[in-house]
N, C-alpha and C positions, 0 to 999 in steps of 0.2 A: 701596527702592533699596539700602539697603545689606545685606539681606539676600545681593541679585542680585551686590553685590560680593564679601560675606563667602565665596559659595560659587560664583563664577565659574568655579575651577576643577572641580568639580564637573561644575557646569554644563556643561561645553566636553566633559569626557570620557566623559558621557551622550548628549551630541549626537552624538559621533564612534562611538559602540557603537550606539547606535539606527543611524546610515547604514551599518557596516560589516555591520549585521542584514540589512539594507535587499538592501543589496549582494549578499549572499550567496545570500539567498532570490528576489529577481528570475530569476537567468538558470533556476531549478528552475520558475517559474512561466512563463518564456518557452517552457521546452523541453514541459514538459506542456501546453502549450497549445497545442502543433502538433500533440499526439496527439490531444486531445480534439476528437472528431464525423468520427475518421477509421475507414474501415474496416479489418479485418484484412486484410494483402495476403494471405495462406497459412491452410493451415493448418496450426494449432498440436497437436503431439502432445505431451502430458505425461506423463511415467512418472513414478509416485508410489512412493514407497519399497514398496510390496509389490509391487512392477511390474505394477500394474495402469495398461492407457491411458488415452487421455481424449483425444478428438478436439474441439476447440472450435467446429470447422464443424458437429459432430452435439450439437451441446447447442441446441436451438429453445428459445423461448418461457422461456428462464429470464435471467436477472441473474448474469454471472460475476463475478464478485470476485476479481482476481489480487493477491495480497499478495507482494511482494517484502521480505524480511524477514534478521535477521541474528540468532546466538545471541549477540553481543558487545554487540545495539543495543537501549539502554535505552528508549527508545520503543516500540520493537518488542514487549521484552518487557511492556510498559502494553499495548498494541495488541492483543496473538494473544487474553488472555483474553477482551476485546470482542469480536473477530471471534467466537469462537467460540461466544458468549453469544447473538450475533444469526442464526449459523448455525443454532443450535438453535432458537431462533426461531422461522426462516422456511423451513430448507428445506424443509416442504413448502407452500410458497409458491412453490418456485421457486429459491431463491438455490442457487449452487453457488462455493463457494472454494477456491482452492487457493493456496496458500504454497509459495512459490518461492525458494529460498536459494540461493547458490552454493558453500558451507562444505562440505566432509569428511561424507560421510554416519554414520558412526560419531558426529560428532561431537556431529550433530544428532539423529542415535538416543539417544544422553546428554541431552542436552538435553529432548526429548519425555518421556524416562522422569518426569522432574519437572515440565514444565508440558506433559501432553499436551492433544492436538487432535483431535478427533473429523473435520475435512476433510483431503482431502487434504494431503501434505507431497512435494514436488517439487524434488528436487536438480538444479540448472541448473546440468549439467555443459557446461566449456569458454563459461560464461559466456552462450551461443547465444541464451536469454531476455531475459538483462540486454542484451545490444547490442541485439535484436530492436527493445524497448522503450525502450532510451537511457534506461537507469536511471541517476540522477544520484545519488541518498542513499535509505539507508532510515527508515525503512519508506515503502515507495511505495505506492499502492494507484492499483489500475487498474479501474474496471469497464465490462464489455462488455455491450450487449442485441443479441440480433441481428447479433451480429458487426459491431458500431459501438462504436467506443471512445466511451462518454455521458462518463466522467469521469477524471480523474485527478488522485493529492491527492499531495505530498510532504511527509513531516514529519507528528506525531501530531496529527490530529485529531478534538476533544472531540465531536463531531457524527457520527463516522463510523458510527453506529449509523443514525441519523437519515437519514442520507443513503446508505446502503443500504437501509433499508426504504423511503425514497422512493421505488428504482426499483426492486424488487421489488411493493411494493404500490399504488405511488400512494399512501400512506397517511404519515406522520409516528407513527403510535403506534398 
């Protein structure tokens, strides 16, 4: 008991950072959770920095992985070399990702020189992807089968290997 006195205040201002955690990350989990099991209303066309397209109603029978991502966001940057690790992976299993930023293309051409990516890189000019989607924080990850949104994760996570090969393979390893 008098430990619980000695460090009450403590106590109280652990309790207030856990709820205002709390706090923050609920409405990212409300919002993602109206997208997931819904379908694409359109379709999506992607231009990727060599301006090649990418129709997402003509990709069948694969597992799309949409990474919205930042060169400023330090999860992100934990993030792209996984995606990219599991890209190489699987795509001939199927996975297809593409990384969607809304930053300065030049900027992200700097950027890529030092941590490149071997998938696509998709500058979401005038934002048109992030409202699409109601991107709240990066890095988001979005994945689609069949043009069904199965999932969506905001904030880095340590599983996302895992739970990309889940729905490309069925498989965990």
């Amino acid at each position: 008991m008098d430990y619980i006195k000695e460090n009450l205040s403590t106590i109280i201002i652990l309790g207030i950072l856990i709820v205002y955690l709390l706090y923050q990350r609920i409405p990212l989990y409300l919002n993602n959770s109206k997208l997931e099991n819904s379908r694409l209303r359109e379709d999506l066309i992607l231009v990727d920095l060599k301006n090649q397209e990418y129709h997402l109603s003509e990709i069948k029978d694969k597992t799309i992985v949409i990474n919205f991502w930042a060169t400023w966001c330090l999860p992100c940057k934990v993030e792209m070399p996984l995606l990219e690790s599991t890209y190489q992976d699987l795509k001939s299993d199927g996975l297809e990702i593409f990384g969607i930023t809304s930053e300065d293309q030049s900027l992200v051409e700097n950027y890529l020189k030092n941590h490149p990516v071997s998938y696509p890189i998709v500058i979401d000019k005038n934002y048109a992807l992030t409202n699409y989607f109601n991107i709240q924080g990066y890095p988001t990850i979005i994945i689609i089968k069949n043009q069904q949104i199965v999932d969506v994760a905001t904030g880095l996570n340590v599983f996302l290997k895992y739970k990309i090969r889940w729905y490309t393979k069925k498989s965990l390893f």
